[in-house]
C-alpha positions in Angstrom: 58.0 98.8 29.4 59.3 96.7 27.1 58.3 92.7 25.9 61.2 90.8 26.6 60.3 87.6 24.6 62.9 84.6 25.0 60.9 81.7 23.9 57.7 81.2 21.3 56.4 78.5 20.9 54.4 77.9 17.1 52.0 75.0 16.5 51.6 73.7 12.9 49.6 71.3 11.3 50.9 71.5 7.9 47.8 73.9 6.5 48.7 77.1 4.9 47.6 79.4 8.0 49.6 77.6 10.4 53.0 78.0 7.8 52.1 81.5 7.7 51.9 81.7 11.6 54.8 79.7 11.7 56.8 82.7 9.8 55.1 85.3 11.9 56.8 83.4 15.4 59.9 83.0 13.8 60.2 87.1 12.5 59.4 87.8 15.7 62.3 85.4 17.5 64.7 87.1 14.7 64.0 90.5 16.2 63.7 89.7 19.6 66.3 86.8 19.5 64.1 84.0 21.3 64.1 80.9 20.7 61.2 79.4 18.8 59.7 76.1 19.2 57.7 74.6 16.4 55.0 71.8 17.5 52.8 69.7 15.9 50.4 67.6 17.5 48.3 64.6 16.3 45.2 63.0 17.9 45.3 59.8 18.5 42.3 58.3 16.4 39.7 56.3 17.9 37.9 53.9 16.2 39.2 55.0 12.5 39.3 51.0 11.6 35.6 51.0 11.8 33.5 49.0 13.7 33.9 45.1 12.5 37.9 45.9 11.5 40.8 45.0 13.3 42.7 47.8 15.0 46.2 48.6 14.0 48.9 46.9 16.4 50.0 50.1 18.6 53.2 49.4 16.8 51.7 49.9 13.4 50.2 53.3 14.5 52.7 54.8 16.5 54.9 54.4 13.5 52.0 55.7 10.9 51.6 58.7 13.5 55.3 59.9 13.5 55.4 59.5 9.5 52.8 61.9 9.6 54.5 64.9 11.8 57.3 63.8 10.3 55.7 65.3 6.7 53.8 67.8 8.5 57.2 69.5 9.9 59.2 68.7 7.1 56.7 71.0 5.0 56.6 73.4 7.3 60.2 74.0 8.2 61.5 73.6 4.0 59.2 76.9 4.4 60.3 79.0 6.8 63.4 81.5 6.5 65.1 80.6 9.9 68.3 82.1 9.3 69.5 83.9 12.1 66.8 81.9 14.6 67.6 78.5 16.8 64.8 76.8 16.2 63.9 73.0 17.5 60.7 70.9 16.3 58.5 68.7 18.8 56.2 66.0 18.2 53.5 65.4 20.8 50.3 63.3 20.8 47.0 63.7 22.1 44.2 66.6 22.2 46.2 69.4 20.4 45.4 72.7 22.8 46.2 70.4 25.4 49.6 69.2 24.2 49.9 72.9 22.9 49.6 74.6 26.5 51.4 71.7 27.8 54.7 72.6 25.0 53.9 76.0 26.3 54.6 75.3 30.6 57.3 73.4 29.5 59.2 75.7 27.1 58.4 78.7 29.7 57.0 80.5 26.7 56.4 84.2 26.5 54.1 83.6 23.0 52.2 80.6 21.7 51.6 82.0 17.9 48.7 79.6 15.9 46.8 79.9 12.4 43.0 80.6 13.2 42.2 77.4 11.8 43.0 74.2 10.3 40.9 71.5 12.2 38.1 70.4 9.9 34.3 71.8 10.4 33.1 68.8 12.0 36.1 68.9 14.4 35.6 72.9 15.0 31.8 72.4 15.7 32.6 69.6 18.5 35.4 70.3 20.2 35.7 74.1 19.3 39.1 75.5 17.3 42.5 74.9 19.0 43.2 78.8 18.5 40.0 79.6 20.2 40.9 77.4 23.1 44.2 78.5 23.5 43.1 81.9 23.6 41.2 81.1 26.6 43.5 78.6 28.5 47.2 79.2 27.1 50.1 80.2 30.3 51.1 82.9 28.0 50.0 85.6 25.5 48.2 84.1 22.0 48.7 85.3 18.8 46.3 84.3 16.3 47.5 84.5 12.6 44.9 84.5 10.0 
């Protein structure tokens, strides 16, 4: 039996594991000839102003958000070697292993592939790593790059 693989989707967030996962989806797309989608995913900060500051029109941070993936997958794709591999970027909002899985039902994919981390402590302690929920509630197989 073999893996027929068609679509892999990779979630970045700019650190050095996810690049390096990033590579690993796309060397697999190049031998299996999927097609990979990269995805980043920012969370929608609550509160960030503080508590007596004004908070940014929705304007202001919509356009501060994309800025941001925009960076984030500029980095990441000046890095990868995607010769030979159709690749196309998304940019999604909200809780990241959410967004991730949601990518995932969308694209149909046969692989999510992930760094093992890149969320901060703090956030890993709260909410858990998105690797570690994907592994538990991704549609498809979950290959976790260290």
């Amino acid at each position: 039996m073999t893996w027929d693989l068609k679509s892999i989707v990779v979630a970045v967030d700019g650190s050095d594991q996810s690049i390096r996962a990033a590579q690993r989806g796309v060397d697999l797309a190049r031998m299996s000839g999927a097609k990979v989608t990269v995805v980043t995913v920012v969370r929608t900060p609550e509160g960030w102003w503080g508590i007596d500051g004004e908070p940014p029109t929705p304007e202001a941070l919509a356009a501060a958000l994309a800025e941001g993936q925009r960076r984030v997958l500029a980095r990441v794709m000046e890095q990868l070697d995607t010769d030979g591999v159709e690749v196309e970027t998304d940019e999604e909002l909200g809780d990241p292993a959410t967004m991730i899985i949601a990518v995932c039902e969308d694209r149909q994919a046969d692989l999510v592939v992930v760094g093992r981390r890149g969320a901060g402590l703090v956030e890993r302690l709260i909410i858990g790593s998105v690797a570690d929920r994907l592994a538990h509630d991704a549609p498809c197989p979950v290959m976790i790059v260290p």
